[in-house]
C-alpha positions as CSV (number, residue, x, y, z in Angstrom):
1,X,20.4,-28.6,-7.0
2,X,19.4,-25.9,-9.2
3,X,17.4,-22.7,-7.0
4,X,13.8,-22.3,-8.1
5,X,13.3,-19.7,-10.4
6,X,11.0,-17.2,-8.7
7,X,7.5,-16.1,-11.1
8,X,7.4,-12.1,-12.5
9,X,4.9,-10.0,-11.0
10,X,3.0,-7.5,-13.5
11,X,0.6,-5.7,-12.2
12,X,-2.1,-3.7,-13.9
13,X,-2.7,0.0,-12.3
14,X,-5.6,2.0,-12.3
15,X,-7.5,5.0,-10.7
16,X,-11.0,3.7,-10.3
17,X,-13.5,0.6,-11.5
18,X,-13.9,0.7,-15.1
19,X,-10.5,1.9,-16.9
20,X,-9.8,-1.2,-18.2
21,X,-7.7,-3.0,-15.9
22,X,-9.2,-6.4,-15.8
23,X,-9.9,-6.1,-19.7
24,X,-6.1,-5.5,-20.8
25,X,-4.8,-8.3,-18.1
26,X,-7.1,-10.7,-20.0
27,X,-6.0,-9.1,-23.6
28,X,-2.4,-10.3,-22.4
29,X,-3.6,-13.9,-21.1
30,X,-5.4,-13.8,-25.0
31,X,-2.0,-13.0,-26.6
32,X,0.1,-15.5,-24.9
33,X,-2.1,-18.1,-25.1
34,X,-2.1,-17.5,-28.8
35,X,1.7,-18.1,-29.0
36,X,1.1,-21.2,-27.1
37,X,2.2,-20.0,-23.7
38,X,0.9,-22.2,-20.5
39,X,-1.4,-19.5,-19.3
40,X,-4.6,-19.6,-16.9
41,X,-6.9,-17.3,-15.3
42,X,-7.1,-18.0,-11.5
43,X,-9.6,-15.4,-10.3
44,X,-11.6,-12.5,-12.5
45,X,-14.4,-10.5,-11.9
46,X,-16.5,-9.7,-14.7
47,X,-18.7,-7.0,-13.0
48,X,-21.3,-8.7,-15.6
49,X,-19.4,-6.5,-18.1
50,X,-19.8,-8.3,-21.5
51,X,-16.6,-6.8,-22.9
52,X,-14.5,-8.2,-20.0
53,X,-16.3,-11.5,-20.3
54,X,-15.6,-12.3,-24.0
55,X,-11.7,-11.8,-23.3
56,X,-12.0,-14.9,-21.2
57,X,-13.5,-17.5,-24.2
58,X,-11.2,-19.8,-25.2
59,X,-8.8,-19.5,-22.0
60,X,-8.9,-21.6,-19.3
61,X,-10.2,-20.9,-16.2
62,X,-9.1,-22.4,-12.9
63,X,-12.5,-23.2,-10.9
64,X,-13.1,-21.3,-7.5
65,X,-13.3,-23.2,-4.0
66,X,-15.8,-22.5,-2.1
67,X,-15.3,-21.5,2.2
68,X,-17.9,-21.6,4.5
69,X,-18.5,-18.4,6.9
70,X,-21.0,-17.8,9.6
71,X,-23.5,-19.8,7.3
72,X,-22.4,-18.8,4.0
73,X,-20.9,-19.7,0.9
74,X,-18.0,-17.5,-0.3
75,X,-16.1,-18.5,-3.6
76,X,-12.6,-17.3,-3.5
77,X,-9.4,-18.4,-5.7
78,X,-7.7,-21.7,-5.4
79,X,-4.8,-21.2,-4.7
80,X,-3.7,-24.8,-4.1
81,X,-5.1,-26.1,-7.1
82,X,-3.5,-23.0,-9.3
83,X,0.1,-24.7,-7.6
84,X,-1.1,-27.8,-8.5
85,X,-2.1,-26.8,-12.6
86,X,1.8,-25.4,-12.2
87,X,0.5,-23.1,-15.5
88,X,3.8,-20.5,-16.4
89,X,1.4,-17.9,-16.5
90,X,-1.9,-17.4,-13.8
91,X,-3.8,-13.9,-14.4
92,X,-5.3,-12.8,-11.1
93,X,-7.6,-10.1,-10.9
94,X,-7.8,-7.7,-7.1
95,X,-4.6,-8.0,-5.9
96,X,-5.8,-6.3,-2.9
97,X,-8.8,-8.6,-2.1
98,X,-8.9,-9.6,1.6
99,X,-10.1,-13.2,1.8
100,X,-13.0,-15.3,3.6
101,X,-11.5,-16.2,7.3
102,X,-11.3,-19.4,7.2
103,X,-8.9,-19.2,3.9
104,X,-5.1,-20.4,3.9
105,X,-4.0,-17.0,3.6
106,X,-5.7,-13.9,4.5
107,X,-4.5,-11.6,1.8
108,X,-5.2,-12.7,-1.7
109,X,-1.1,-11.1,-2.7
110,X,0.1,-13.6,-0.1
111,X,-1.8,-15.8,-2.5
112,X,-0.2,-14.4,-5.4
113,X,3.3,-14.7,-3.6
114,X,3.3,-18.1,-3.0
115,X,2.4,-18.9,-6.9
116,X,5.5,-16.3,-7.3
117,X,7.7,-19.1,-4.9
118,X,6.5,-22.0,-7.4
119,X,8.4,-20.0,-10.6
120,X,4.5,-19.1,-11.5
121,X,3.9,-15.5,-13.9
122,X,1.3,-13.7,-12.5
123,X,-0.7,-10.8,-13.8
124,X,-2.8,-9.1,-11.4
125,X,-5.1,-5.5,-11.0
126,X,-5.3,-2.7,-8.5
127,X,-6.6,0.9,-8.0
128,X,-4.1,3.4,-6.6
129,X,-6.5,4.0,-3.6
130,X,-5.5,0.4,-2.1
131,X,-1.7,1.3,-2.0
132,X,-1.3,1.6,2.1
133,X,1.2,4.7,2.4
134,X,-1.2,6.8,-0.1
135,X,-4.6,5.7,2.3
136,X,-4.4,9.0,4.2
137,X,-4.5,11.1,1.0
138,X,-7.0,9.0,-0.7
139,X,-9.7,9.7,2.3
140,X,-8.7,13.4,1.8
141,X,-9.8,13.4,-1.8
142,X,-12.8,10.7,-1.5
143,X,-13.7,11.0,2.2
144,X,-14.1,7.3,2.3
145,X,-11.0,5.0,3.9
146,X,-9.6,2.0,2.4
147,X,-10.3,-1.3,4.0
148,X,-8.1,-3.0,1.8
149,X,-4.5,-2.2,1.1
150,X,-1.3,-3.5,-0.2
151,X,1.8,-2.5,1.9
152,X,3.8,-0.9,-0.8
153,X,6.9,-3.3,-0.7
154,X,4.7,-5.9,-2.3
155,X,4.0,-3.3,-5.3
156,X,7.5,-2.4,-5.4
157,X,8.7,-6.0,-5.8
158,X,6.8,-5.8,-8.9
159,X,9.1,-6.3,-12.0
160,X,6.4,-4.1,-14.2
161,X,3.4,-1.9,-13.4
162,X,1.1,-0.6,-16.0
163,X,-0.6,2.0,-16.0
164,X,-4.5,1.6,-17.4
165,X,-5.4,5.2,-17.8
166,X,-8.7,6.8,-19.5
167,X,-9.4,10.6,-19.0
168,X,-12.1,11.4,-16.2
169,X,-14.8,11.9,-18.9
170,X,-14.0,9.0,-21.0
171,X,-14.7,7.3,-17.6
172,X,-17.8,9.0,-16.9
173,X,-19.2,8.4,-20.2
174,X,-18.7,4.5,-19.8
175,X,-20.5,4.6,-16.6
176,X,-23.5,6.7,-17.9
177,X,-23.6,3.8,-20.6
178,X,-23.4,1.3,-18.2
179,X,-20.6,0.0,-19.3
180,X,-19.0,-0.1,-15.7
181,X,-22.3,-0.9,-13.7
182,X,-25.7,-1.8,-13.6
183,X,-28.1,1.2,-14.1
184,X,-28.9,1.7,-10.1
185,X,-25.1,1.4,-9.4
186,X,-23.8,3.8,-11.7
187,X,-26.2,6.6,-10.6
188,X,-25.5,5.8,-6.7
189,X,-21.6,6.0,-8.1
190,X,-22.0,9.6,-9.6
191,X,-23.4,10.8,-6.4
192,X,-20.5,9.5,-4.7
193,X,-16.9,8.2,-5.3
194,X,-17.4,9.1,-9.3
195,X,-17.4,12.4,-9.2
196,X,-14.8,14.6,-11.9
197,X,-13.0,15.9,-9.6
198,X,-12.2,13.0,-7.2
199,X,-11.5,11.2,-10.3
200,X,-9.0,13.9,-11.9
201,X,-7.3,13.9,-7.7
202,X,-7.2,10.3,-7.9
203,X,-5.8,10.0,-11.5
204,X,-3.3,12.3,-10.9
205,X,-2.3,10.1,-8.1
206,X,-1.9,7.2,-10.2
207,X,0.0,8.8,-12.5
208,X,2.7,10.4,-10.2
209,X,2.7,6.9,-8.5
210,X,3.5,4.8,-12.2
211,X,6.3,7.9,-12.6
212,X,7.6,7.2,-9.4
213,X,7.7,3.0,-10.2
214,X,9.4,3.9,-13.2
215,X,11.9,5.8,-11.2
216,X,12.1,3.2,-8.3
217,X,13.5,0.8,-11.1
218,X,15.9,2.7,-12.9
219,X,19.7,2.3,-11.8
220,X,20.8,4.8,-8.4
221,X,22.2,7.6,-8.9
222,X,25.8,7.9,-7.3
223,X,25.6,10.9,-6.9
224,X,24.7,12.3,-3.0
225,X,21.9,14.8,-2.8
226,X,21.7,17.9,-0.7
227,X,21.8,17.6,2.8
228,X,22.7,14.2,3.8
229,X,26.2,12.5,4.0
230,X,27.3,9.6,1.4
231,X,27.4,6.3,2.1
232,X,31.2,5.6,2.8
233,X,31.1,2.5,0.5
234,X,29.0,3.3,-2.5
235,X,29.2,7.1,-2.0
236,X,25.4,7.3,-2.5
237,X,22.7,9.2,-0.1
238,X,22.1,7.6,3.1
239,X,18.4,9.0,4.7
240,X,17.2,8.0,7.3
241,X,13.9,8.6,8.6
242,X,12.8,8.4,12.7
243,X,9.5,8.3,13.7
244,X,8.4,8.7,17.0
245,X,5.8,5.4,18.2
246,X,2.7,6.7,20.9
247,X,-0.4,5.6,21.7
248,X,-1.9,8.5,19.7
249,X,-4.0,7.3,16.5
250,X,-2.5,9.8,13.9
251,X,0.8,7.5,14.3
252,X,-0.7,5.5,11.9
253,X,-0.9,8.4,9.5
254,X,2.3,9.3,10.7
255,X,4.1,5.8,9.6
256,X,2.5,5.7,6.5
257,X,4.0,9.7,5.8
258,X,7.7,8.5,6.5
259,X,7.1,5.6,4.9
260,X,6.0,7.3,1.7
261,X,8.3,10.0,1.6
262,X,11.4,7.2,2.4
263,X,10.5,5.3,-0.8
264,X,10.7,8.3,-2.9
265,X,14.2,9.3,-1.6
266,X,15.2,5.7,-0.4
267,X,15.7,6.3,3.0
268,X,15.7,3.7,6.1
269,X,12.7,4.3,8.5
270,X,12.4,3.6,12.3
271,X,10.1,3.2,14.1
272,X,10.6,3.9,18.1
273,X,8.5,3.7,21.4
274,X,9.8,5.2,24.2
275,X,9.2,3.9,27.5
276,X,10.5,3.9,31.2
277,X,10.6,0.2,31.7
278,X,11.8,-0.4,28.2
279,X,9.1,-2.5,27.0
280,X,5.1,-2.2,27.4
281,X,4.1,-4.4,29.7
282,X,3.3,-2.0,32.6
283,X,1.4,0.5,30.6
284,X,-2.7,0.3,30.9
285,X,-4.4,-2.1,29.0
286,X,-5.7,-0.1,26.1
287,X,-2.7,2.3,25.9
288,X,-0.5,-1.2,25.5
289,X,-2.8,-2.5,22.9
290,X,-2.5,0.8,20.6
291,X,1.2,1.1,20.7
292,X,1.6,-2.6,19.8
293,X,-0.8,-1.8,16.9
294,X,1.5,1.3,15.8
295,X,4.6,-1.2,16.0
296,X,3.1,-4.4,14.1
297,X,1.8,-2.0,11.3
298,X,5.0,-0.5,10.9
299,X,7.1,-4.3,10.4
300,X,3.9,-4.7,8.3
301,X,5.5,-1.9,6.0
302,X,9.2,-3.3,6.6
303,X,9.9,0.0,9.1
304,X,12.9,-1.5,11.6
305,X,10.8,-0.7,15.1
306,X,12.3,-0.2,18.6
307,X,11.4,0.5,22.3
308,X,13.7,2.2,24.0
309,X,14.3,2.5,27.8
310,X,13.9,6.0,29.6
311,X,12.0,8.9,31.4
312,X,13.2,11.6,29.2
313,X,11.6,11.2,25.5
314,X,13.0,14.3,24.1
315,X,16.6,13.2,25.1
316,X,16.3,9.3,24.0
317,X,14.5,10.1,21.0
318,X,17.3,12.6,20.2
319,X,20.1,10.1,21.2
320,X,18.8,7.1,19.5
321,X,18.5,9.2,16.0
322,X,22.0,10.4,16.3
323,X,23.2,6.7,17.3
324,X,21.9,5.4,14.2
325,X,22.3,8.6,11.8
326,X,18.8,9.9,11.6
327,X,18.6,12.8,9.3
328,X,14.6,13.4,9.6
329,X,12.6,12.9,13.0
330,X,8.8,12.8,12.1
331,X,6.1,13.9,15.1
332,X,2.5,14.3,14.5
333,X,0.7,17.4,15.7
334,X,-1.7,16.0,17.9
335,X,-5.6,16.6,17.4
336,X,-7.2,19.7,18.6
337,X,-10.3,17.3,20.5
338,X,-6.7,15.9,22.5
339,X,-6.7,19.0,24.6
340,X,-5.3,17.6,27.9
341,X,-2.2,16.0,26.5
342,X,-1.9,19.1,23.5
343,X,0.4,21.4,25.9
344,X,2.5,18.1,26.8
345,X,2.9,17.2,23.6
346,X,3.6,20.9,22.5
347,X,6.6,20.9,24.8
348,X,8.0,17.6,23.9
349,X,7.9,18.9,20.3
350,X,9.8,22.2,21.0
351,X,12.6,19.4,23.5
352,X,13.0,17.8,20.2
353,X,13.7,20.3,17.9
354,X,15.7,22.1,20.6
355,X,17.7,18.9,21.1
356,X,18.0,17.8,17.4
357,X,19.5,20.9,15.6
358,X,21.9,19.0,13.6
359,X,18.6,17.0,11.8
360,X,15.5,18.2,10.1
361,X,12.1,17.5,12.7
362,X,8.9,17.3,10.9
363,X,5.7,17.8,12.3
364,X,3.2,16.1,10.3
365,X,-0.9,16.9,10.1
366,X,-3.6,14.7,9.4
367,X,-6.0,15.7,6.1
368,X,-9.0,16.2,6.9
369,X,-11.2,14.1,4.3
370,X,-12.1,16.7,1.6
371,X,-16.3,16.0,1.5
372,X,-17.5,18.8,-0.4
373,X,-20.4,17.7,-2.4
């Protein structure tokens, strides 16, 4: 029996609302439809932008379903009935949309990946800002954090991304002709997120993020970089990144730091607790809770996680990166408001670094959000 064919992913990049995303996804949908392609629309949002809404006459548009929550009617896409249609092409606009509770699937890209299972095409749209390893650097340049993000696997399973890109002005022009939003919107939006230079920080962003896509899928280079022993096989770089699990909430800036810089230089990341018992079921309630939290996010972002047995952190930590061939160990500098654990935490920093002199240690700082008017 023949293996189903799995859908391509093509996904639409931007910087901000307004560059044209939605507009050049439907301009595709327009052009295969013309050469008499199978395509649908399975979710757009017009913004009430007449532009984006002509690009959808003529194309067929699967209807939305409808979820009741706490009282109240929510349209989302159909997912089921989009598997049903089996179109070879499905255009689906905010890749990064968080659905009603109540839904199938709570991420509208788990949507998207089970239409990619079926052998379904799908074009979709995002803004940089919703990629999960780049949240802590978007809330330096807006000030504002991310509810909803895409781990950046997903992205980088893409087979294309595109880049939708109009300069800073351009983009400010269209929103003082209310091209983008409605008149009240757009001026609440200047005040705020749309100002030049959070939009030349955040389109720089995008841009360095399509180069590195571009990079991501060009062929490895066999060559071994600087620093790190080759892989006895293929003779290519073998990274690998450590980062050190607590109950501290800058680990979550911490994870999404390794896991950043491991894409860009393809390294394997852990992620590793260390505790006397082994595992976490004699620590305090809340202390339990946040370490568990740091560990699911990290298999959220495909990090191998551990929790290893012992007293001495410095020493395990140490021992476990040289078992497996750790090159970097990550720590985060704790905050200055965590004063009574600061000189522990110091000193475990400086057992590290003492201990690990045959690997780089890297002690990462948060941002502090950038809110200068």
């Amino acid at each position: 029996m023949a293996t189903q064919r799995r859908g391509r992913l093509k996904i639409y990049m931007g910087y901000a609302a307004g560059v044209g995303k939605t507009y050049k996804m439907l301009e595709e949908v327009c052009e295969l439809d013309r050469r008499g392609v199978d395509a649908v629309v399975g979710y757009f949002e017009s913004h009430g932008r007449k532009d984006t809404i002509a690009k959808t006459e003529g194309l067929e548009i699967v209807p939305r379903k409808k979820v009741s929550y706490r009282g109240a009617v929510f349209e989302e896409m159909d997912a089921a009935a989009i598997l049903a249609r089996r179109p070879r092409v499905c255009a689906v606009d905010e890749f990064p949309h968080t659905n009603v509770p109540g839904s199938e699937r709570g991420k509208r890209w788990q949507d998207v990946d089970a239409l990619l299972d079926a052998g379904i095409d799908v074009l979709t749209t995002m803004n940089i800002q919703h990629l999960e390893s780049l949240s802590d650097q978007v809330r330096h340049i807006t000030g504002v954090r991310v509810q909803e993000t895409i781990p950046d696997w997903v992205v980088q399973r893409a087979d294309e991304v595109v880049m939708v890109d109009v300069t800073p002005r351009a983009l400010l022009h269209r929103l003082e002709r209310g091209v983008v939003y409605g008149p009240e919107k757009a001026q609440s939006a200047l005040r705020n997120f749309f100002r030049e230079s959070t939009l030349v920080a955040l389109r720089e962003l995008a841009l360095r993020e399509t180069a590195y896509e571009v990079m991501h899928r060009m062929p490895a280079d066999p060559a071994p970089r600087a620093g790190a022993a080759p892989d006895s096989h293929t003779g290519q770089t073998r990274h690998k990144i450590l980062v050190l699990v607590t109950a501290a909430p800058e680990t979550a800036m911490l994870i999404r730091r390794a896991k950043r810089i491991g894409d860009i230089v393809g390294a394997e990341c852990f992620a590793v607790a260390v505790q006397r018992s082994g595992d976490l079921a004699s620590l305090p309630e809340a202390e339990r809770e946040a370490i568990e939290r740091q560990l699911n996010f990290a298999r959220k972002l495909h990090i191998e996680t551990r929790i290893v047995a012992s007293e001495d952190i410095a020493s395990a930590l140490v021992a476990f990166a040289r078992l497996n061939g750790v090159t970097q160990i990550f720590l985060a500098r704790p905050r200055r408001e965590r004063s009574r654990s600061l000189w522990f935490e110091r000193d475990l920093a400086q057992s590290i670094v003492s201990l690990a002199k045959d690997m780089q240690v890297v002690i990462v700082s948060e941002r502090e959000p950038d809110v200068r008017p």
